[in-house]
N, C-alpha and C positions, 0 to 999 in steps of 0.2 A: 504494500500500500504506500501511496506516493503522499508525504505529509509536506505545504506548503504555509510558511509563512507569509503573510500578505505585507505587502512593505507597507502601506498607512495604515495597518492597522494590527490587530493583535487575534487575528482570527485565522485558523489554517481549514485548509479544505483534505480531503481525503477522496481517493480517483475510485470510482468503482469498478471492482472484480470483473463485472459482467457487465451489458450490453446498460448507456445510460438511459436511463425511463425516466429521471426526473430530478429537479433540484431543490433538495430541502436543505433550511439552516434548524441545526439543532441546537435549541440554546438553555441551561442549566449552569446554576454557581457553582454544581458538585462536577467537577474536572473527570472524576472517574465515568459517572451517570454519562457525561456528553459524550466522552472517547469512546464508549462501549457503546453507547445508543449508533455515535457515527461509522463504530467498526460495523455494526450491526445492519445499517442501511446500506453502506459501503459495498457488505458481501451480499446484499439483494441485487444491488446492479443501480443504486440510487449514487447520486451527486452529492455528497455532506457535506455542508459547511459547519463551520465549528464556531460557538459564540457561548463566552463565560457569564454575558452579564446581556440585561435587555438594550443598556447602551449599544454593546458589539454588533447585538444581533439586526438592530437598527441602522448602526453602521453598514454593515452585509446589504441589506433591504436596500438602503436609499446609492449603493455603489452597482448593483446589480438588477437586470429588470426580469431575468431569470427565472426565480424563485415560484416555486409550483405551493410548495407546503413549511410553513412555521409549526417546528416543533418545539412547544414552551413550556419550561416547570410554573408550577404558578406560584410558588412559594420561594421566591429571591428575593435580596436585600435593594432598592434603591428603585427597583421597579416589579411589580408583580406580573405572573405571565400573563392576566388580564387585564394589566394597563399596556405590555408589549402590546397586546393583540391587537389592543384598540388601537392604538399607535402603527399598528404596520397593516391596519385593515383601512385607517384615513389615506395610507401609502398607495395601498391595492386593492382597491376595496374588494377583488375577485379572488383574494390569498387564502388558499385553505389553512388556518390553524388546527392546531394540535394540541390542546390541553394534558399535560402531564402532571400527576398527584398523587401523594402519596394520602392523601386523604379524603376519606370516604364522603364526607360532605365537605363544600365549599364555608369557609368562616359567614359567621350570618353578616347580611347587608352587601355580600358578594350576589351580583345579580349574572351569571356566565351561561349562556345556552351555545357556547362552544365545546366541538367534541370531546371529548375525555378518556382518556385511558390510566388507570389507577397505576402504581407503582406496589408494588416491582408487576414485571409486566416482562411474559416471554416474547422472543422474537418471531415467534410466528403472531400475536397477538398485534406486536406492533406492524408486522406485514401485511396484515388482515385489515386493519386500520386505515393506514397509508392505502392501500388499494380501495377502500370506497370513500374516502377523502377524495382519491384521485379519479373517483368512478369507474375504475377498473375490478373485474368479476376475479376476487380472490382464488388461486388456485389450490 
């Protein structure tokens, strides 16, 4: 796997294994969660980009016009993946996001009807997802 740092910025991408189908930024404050979620899309045949924080992941967005699907934790410091969302949905308003949580209900006064997939979470669970994100018939 080809890891590239981006010169303005603090984000690397990973080339995927297989044939590209699509480009998603995954974005999480936990380094391990991101690197394994991007190894994970990586070995599907997807395009990862890698983003620690909602600023990054914003960065990413407003550098590239690319982007198929935002994958976001929702529980980060400085930005929550529901203020990213709304933030990179004002960018594209056609951007599939991706809700990631390790928690079963949303904190109360969180109003979010973006999709969700709870953590921990297997890789076919997350491939199943992405594919009707993406409108594509999971295999």
């Amino acid at each position: 796997m080809n890891r590239l740092v981006q010169p303005k910025g603090h984000f690397v991408t990973a080339s995927p294994t297989q044939g590209h189908k699509a480009t998603i930024v995954v974005v999480d404050d936990d380094a391990l969660i991101t690197l394994n979620m991007v190894d994970q899309l990586s070995d599907l045949g997807y395009m990862a980009l890698e983003a620690f924080s909602g600023r990054e992941a914003l960065a990413i967005l407003e550098a590239r016009s690319d982007v198929d699907v935002l994958v976001t934790d929702f529980s980060m410091p400085g930005m929550s993946g529901v203020e990213l969302a709304e933030a990179a949905l004002a960018l594209y308003p056609r951007l599939n996001v991706l809700l990631t949580t390790g928690y079963a209900e949303l904190p109360e006064g969180i109003a979010c009807t973006l999709p969700r997939l709870e953590k921990p979470f297997r890789e076919d669970e997350l491939r199943a997802k992405i594919e009707e994100l993406l409108g594509a018939v999971p295999s």
